[in-house]
N, C-alpha and C positions, 0 to 999 in steps of 0.2 A: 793402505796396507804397505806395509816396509821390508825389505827383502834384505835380508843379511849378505853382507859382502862373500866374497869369493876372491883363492887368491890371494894377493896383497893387496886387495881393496881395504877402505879405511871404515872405521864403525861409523854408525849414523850420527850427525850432529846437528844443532840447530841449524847451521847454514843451506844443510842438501836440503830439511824440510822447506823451508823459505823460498830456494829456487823453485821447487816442484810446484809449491802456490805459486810462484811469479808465472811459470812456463802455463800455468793455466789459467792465468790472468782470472785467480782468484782472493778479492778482498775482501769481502763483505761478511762479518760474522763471524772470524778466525777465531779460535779459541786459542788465545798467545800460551794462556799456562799450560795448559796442556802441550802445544808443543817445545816449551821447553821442558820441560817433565819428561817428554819421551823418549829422549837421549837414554837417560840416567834408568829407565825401568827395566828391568829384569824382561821382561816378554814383549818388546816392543819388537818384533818379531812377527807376522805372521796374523795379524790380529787386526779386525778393521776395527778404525776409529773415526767418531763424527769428529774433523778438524775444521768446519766451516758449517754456517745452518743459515741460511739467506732468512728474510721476513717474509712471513706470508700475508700476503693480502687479504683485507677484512671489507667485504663489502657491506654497503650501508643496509641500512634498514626502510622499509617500505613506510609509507606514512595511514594511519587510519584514523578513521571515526570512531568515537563515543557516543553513538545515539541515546539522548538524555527522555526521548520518550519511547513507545515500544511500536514497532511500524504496525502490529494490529491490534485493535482493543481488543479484551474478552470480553464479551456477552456475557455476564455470570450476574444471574437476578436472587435477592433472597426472600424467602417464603416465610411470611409473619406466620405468629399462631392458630390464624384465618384458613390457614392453609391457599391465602392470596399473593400473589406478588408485588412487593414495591417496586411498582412503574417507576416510580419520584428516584429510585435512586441503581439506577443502572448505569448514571456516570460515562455515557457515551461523547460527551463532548470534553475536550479535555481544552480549557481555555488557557491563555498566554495573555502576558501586557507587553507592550512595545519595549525592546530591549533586552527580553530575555533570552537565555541561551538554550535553543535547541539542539545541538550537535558538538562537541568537544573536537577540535581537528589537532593530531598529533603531526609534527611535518616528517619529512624525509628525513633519513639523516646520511653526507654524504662517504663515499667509501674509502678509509685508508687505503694508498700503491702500498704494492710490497718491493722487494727487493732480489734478484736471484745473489748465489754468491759471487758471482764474476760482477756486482754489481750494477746488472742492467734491470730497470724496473718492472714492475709484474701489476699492470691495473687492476683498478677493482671497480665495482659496480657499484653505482650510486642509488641509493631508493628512488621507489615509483612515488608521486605523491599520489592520495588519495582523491577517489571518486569524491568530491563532495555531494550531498543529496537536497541540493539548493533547488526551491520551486517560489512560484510565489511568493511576493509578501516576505521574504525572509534576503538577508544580506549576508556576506564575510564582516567578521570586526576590524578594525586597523590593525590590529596584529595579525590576521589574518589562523586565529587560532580558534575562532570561533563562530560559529554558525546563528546569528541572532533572528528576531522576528525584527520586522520593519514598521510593525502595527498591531493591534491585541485582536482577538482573534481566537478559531479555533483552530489547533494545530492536528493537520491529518497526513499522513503517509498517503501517497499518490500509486507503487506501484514500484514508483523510482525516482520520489523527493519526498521532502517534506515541504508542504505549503499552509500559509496562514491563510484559515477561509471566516469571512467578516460572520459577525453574529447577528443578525438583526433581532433585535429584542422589542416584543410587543407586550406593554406591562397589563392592556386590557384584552377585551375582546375585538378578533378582525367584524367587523361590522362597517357602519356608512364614517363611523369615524378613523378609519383606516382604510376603506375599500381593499381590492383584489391584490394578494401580496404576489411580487413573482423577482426572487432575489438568486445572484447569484452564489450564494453563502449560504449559510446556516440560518434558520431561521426556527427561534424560539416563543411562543406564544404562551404568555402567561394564563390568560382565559383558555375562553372559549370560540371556535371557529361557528358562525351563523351561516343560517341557513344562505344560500345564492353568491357566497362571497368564499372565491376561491384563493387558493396556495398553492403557490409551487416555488421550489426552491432545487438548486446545484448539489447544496449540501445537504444536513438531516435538517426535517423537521420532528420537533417537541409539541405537542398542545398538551397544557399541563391539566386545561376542564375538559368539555366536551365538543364531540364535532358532530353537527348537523348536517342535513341535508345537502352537502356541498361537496367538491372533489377538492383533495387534498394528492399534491404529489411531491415526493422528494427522489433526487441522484441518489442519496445516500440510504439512512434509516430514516422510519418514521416510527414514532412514538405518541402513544395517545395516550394519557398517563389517566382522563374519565370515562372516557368510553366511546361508542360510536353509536347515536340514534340516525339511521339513515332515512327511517320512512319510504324506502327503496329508492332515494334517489341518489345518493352519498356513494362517489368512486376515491377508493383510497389506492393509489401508485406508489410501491416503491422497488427501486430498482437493487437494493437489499432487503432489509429483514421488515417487519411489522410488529410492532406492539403495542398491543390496545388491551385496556382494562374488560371491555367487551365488545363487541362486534352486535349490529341488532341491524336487520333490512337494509342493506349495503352490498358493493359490488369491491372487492376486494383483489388488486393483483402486487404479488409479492414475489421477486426473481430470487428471495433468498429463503427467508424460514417468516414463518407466521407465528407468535408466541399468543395467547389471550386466553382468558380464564371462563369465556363463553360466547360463544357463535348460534346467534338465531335468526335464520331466513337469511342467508347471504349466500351470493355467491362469490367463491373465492379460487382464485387461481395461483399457484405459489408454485414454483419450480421446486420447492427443495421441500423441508419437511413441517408437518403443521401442528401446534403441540395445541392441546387445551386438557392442561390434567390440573392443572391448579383452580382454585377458589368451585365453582360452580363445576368446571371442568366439565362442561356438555357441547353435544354438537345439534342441534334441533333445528331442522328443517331444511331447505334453501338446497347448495350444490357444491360439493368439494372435490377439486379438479386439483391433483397434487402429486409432482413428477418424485417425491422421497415421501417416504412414513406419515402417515397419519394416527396421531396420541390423543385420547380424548378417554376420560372417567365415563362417560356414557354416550351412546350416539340414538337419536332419536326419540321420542316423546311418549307417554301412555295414551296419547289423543291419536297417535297414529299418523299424527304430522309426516309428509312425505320428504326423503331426506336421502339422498344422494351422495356416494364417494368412490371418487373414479382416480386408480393410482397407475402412474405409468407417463413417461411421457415430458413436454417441454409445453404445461399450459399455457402460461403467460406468451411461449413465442408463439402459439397455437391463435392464442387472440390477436397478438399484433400483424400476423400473415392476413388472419382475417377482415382483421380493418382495413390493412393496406388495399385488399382487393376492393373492398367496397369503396373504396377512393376513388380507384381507379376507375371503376365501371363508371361512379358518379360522371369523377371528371371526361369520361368518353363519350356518355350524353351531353356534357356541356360543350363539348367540339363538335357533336353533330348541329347541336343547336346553333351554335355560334357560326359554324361555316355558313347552314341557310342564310344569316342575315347581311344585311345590303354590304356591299367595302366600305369602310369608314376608320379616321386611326383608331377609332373606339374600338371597333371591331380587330383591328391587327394589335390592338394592345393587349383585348383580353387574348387571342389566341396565341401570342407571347409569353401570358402568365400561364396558359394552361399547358405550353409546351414544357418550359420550364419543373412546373409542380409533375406532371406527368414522367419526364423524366427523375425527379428525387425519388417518384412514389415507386419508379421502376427497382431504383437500386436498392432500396428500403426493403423491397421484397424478396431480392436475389438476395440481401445478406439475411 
């Protein structure tokens, strides 16, 4: 602002504005036209004017992911004319080949300084780079722009990565010509699983025929895409969901949802909820122990078949409490036993192993 002289002071001229920026040791930004123009104007008087605007600092930008797949699948089955569900195409595994891109990585970008008008500089803030969600199996590209697999694969969300988990593909039946399958991955079985010959797998298991007589257990999903004849002796584990064409004399634990189009004489223990409205949609006989909803077209038989459903609760951790103790009490007879017998390293070995297992089987049961 400019203050009209007084007196025999002199009108304002380029030169006082000048000083006034010198005496405030300000350069940066001056608008030169304007203050020559401000001499000559009519109201330069009394009137604030911007005569300097310094830069302002532009801090960068943060860097992110493009997740090229989606961290959770949906479960979404469709129902033929049958009024049945295609098991064949629920599309839970989503495969990769070596090299392809899982994740898109944007980088940081860093922050222009600014400037004040006395021209001392004003920092700015450089971008975070991003979280990458690297697991397994999977690499950065040499540009470092990109999140590849390292191997083909199925690719799964962890929680807090993505990792590639291997597929084991079995093109016939698990029998004496493949024996007992027990993989850390995925494991896909084109047949059928036989009777005495067990599965277990990290990731999901698939059986695209039937499963007999045998325990089947997967980390992830299991999917039985023919059905299940247990003859009551077939234990199906999964520490997710279940889906089976039918369930028939079988022992059934499922920590997420149970889906099947018919349930005869099983017993089934499923934390979450247990659907059977599609195809048959019956529930006849056996015992249904289920901590969410239970959906079934009909429950129970015109025979009068006795037939059980009990809702409430954390079945599956109900059973594994239960085992644990019966471990325990086992292994507590075999330390009675074992101390009877004479000192020998045999003897200090097994009571070794039993101290060991005794302590797992402890913490097993406090969690």
């Amino acid at each position: 602002m400019v203050y009209p002289p007084s007196g025999n002071g002199r009108e304002l001229n380029r030169e006082m504005l000048s000083a006034a920026l010198r005496a405030e040791n300000i350069s940066e930004g001056v608008d030169e036209a304007l203050l020559n123009d401000l001499p000559n104007q009519r109201d330069c008087y009394f009137n604030l004017r911007m005569v300097a605007r310094g830069i302002k600092p532009v801090d960068g930008k943060d860097g992110y992911v493009e997740e090229l797949f989606p961290r959770k699948t949906e479960r979404e089955y469709t129902i033929n004319d049958h009024n049945q569900v295609d098991y064949t195409a629920l599309n839970l595994v989503r495969n990769v080949d070596k090299g392809d891109v899982i994740c898109r990585i944007t980088p940081p970008t860093e922050g222009h300084p600014g400037k004040t008008v006395r021209g001392e500089p004003i920092p700015a803030k450089s971008g975070k780079k991003a979280d990458i969600p690297k697991g397994r199996n999977t690499a950065l590209s040499e540009d470092g722009l990109s999140l590849i697999a390292t191997m083909s694969g199925h690719v799964q969300f962890t929680g807090r990565y993505f990792e590639i988990r291997t597929v084991l593909e079995i093109s016939g039946d698990v029998d004496f010509s493949t024996g007992n399958l027990n993989h850390l991955g995925d494991i896909h079985i084109h047949g059928d699983v036989r009777s005495g010959f067990t599965v277990r797998a990290m990731g999901n298991v698939t059986v695209d025929g039937v499963v007999e007589d045998t325990s089947v257990e997967a980390s992830g999903d299991l999917i039985v895409r023919g059905g299940v004849q247990g003859n009551g002796k077939a234990v199906l584990r999964s520490h997710q969901n279940i889906y089976a064409q039918y369930l028939e004399s079988c022992s059934v634990y499922a920590k997420g949802e149970l889906h099947s189009d018919c349930v005869i004489s099983c017993d089934v223990y499923c934390d979450g909820l247990v659907e059977v409205t599609t195809g048959r949609g019956s529930i006849i006989g056996g015992r249904i122990l289920a901590g969410g909803p239970v959906r079934a077209g009909s429950v129970g038989a015109r025979s009068e078949i006795r037939t059980e459903i009990t809702l409430g609760g954390h079945p599956c951790e109900d059973v594994e409490r239960d085992e644990v103790l019966r471990e325990l009490q086992s292994m507590e007879r075999d330390w009675e036993n074992t101390e009877r017998q004479p000192d020998s390293p045999a003897k200090q070995k097994r009571m070794a192993d039993l101290r060991l297992k005794t302590a797992i089987s402890r913490m097993k049961l406090e969690k």
